[in-house]
N, C-alpha and C positions, 0 to 999 in steps of 0.2 A: 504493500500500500504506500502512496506518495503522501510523505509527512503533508503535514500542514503549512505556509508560509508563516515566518512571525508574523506577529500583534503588529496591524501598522496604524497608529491613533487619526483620525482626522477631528482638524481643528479647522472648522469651519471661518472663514476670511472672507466677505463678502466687499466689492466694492462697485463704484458706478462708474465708468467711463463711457463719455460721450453718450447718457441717456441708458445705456447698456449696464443692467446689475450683471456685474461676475463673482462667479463664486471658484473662491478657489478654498478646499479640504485639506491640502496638503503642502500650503505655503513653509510652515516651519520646514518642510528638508530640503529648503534653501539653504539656510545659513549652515554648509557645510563645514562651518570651524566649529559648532558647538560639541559637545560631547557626545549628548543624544543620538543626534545625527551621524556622527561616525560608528559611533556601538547600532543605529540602526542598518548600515549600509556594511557592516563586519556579519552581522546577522544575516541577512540576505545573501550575501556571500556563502558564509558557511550554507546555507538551505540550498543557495544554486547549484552549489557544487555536490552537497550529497543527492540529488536530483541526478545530476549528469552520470554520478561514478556508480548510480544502481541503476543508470539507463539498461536494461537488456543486450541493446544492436552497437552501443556503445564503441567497439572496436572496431563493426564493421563500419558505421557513421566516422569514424576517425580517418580510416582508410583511404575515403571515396574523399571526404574535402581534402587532404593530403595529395591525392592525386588531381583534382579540381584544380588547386591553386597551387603545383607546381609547371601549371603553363607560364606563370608568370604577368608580367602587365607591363604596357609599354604605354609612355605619356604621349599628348600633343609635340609636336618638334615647333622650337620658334625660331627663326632665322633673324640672326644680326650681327650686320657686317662681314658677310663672307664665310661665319661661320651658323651651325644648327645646335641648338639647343635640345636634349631632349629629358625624361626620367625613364628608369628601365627597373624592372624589379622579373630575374630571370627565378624558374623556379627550387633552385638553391639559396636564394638570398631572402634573409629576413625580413627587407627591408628595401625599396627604391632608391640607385644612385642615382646620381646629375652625368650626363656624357656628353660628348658634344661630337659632330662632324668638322672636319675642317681637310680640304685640299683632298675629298674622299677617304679617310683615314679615319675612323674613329677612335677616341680615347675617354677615360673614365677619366671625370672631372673632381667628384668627391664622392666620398660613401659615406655617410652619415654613421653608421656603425662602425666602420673602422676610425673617424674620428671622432668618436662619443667614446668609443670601447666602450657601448655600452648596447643591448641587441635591440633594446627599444628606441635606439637614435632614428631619427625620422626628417626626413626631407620632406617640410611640410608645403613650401614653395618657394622660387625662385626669381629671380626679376635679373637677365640679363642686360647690360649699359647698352645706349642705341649703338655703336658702333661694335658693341662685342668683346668690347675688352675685358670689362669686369664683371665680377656674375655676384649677385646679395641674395644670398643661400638662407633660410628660415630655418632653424633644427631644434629640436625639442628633444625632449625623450620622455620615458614612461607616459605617454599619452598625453604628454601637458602643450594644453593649446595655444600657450606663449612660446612665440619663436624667439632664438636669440639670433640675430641675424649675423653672419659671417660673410666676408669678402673675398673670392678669389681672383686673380687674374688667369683669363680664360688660355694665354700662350704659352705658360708656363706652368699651372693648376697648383702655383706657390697661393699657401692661405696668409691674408694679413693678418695682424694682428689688431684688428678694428673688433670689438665686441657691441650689440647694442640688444640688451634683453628687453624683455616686455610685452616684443610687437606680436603684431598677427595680422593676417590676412595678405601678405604678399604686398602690403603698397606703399612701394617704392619707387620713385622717379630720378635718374640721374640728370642732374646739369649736364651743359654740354663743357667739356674741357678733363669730364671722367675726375676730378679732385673734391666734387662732393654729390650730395643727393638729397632729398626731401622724404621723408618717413613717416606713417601714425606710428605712435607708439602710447600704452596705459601708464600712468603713475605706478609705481611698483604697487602689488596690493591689492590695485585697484581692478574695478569690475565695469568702470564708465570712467568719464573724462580724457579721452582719447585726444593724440593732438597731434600736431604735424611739426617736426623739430629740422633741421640742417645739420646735415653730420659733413663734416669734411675730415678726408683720410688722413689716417693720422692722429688726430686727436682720440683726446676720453670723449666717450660717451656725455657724460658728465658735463661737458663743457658745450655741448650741441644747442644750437641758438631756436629761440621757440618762434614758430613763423604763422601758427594758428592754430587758434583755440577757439571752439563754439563758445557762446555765452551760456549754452545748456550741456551741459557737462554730458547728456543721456543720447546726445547726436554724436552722429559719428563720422569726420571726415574720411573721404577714401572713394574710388582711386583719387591721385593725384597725376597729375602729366606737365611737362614741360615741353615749349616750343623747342624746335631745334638748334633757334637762334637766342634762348634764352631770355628772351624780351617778356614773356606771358607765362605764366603759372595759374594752370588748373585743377580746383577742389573742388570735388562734387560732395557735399555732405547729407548725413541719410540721417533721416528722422525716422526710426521702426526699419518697417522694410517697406512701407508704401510710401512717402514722402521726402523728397531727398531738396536741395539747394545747389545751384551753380553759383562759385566764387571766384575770382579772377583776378590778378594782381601781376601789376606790373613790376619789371625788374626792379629791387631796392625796395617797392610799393607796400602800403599794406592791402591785404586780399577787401575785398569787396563784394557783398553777396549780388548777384544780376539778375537773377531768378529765384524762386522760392514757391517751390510746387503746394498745393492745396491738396491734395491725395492726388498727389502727379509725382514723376521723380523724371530726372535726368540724369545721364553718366557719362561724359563729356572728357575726352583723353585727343591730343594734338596728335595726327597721322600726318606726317610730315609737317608743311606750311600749314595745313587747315587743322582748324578747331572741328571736329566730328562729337556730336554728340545720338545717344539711341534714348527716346523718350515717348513719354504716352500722354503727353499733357497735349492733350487737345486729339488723342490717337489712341484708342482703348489696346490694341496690337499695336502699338509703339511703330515708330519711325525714326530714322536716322535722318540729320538733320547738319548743315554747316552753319558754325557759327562766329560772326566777324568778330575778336575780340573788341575792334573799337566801337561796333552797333551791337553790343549782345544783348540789348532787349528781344524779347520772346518777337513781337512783331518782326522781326529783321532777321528771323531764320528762316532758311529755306530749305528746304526739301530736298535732300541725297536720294536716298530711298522712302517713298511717302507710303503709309501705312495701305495695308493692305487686307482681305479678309484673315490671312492667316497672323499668328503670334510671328512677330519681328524676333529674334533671340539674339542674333549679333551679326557683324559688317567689321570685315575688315581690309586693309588694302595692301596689293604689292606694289609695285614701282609703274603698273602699268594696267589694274584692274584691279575692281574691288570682287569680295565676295562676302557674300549677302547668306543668312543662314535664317530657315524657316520654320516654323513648327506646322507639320501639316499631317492631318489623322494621327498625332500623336507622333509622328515620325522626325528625323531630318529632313531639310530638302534643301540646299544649296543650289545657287543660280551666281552666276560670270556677270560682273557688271564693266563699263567703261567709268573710268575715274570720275564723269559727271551726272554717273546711276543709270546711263543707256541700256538695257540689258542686253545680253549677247547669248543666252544660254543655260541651260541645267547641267550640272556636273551628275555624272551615272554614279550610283552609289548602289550599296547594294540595300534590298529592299526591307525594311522593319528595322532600322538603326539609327543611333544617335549617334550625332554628331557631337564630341566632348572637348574640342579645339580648332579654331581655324588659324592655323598657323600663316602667316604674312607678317609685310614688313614693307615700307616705301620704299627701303633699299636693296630689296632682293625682289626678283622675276619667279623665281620658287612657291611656290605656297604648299601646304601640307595639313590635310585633314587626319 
């Protein structure tokens, strides 16, 4: 017979948002520091685990995801500057490293496990510099969702000695000149107040200059992009996951918000010269959109790819065509554009699949799904 799961109490939390009563029962196994809560979640543990080890088929269930997940898994490939990007997790490996192409040669860029020495080191994500040279590698381990972000140079795969812990989510923007970058990163600790700091190489962490900060500590800015010519810096900040803000700040400048969605969001990153932004304000399936940093009122954008019946998912460009990514019957469905959204075309894919990458780049002819 299957024990019983512990006692789990519910302490009824009721609140009202936006007209909306919610209840929530089991707000206290939030505060994961208290005591309670850790002897709650040590208990469910032990019960998971005697559950799994009186499983009956137990070793044959063992056997078959063993064989399942030693095909492995292979990332999106991103191309920049002459060289490819990719993650690889073959199935001996514990874990996904970083590798790259260059001159058709490929070589291992980091392993997260052989520099953690530790098997839970984890390549949570990566942001290689537009020209390629330098690659801000995210690693973690035991499952914790704060990356510490580390530097390599991509010709030589030598690690700096730059550490910046805290961050999460991959967003990262390098200036042009490859000697600094723009980052969010949390207050040690913390669980909100997210903010966008300047690391330049070399330096402590400690010493990284603050370039923006919401005034609500519960937004969160991210991604970030810079022009190529460094004159314009773009933050798109997100309130929840339905509502986000475009901000905009001139070289030396401070950011300035130019939009401010209403249950609309925008996400807005420089693809070469043009400010590209993907949005649903005014476009329930979203649209891609260019936008002049000197006119970036909402009136004064124009239409890349203008919405369509299906869900817009993402648009990205190479040096010579955009590609455009659709959600249709639940599917992928990718289509060829010319750099001023002409269409030219469907890419054949094979049939019932997602598409989890569109790799491009203004500076590469390449593109890689």
């Amino acid at each position: 017979m299957t024990p019983k799961p512990p006692f789990t109490p519910v302490r009824e939390v009721v609140e009202t948002v936006h007209g909306v009563e919610i209840h929530d029962p089991y707000r206290w196994l939030e505060d994961t520091g208290s005591e309670e809560v850790r002897a709650w979640v040590a208990e469910q543990r032990a019960h998971t685990r005697a559950v799994l080890d009186a499983y009956p088929r137990r070793a044959e269930l063992e056997e078959r995801l063993r064989e399942v997940l030693s095909g492995g898994a292979l990332g999106p490939s991103w191309p920049r500057g002459g060289r490819r990007f990719f993650s690889r997790r073959t199935g001996s490996m514990e874990q996904a490293a970083l590798y790259l192409v260059e001159d058709a040669r490929e070589r291992l860029l980091v392993d997260p496990v052989e520099l953690t020495g530790d098997s839970t080191g984890a390549l949570d994500w990566y942001v290689p510099s537009e020209d390629g040279e330098l690659v801000a590698a995210g690693i973690s381990t035991g499952g914790e969702e704060r990356s510490t972000i580390h530097l390599l140079r991509a010709a030589t795969g030598d690690l700096l000695a730059d550490r910046i812990p805290n961050c999460q989510w991959g967003t990262v923007a390098f200036e042009p000149g490859g000697e600094s970058f723009l980052y969010t990163v949390y207050p040690p600790g913390e669980f909100y107040g997210q903010h966008v700091r300047r690391h330049r190489l070399g330096r402590p962490a400690a010493e990284d200059e603050l370039v923006f900060q919401p005034a609500d500590k519960t937004e969160s800015p991210g991604p970030i992009s810079v022009s190529p010519d460094g004159r314009w810096t773009a933050i798109t900040c997100n309130r929840g996951w339905g509502e986000s803000s475009l901000w905009l700040a001139r070289a030396g400048g401070e950011p300035r918000e130019v939009f401010r969605g209403q249950d609309e969001s925008v996400h807005a990153w420089f693809s070469g010269d043009r400010l590209l932004a993907l949005s649903n304000a005014g476009a329930p399936n979203w649209r891609c959109v260019v936008i002049d940093p000197e006119r970036p009122q909402r009136a004064s954008w124009l239409d890349l790819v203008p919405e369509t019946e299906h869900v817009l998912l993402g648009v990205e460009a190479s040096s010579d065509r955009l590609l455009v990514h659709h959600l249709v019957e639940a599917c992928s469905w990718v289509s060829v554009h010319r750099l001023d959204g002409t269409f030219e075309g469907i890419v054949d894919l094979p049939p019932l699949g997602t598409v989890t990458g569109l790799g491009a780049h203004p500076s590469a002819t390449e593109v890689f799904l």
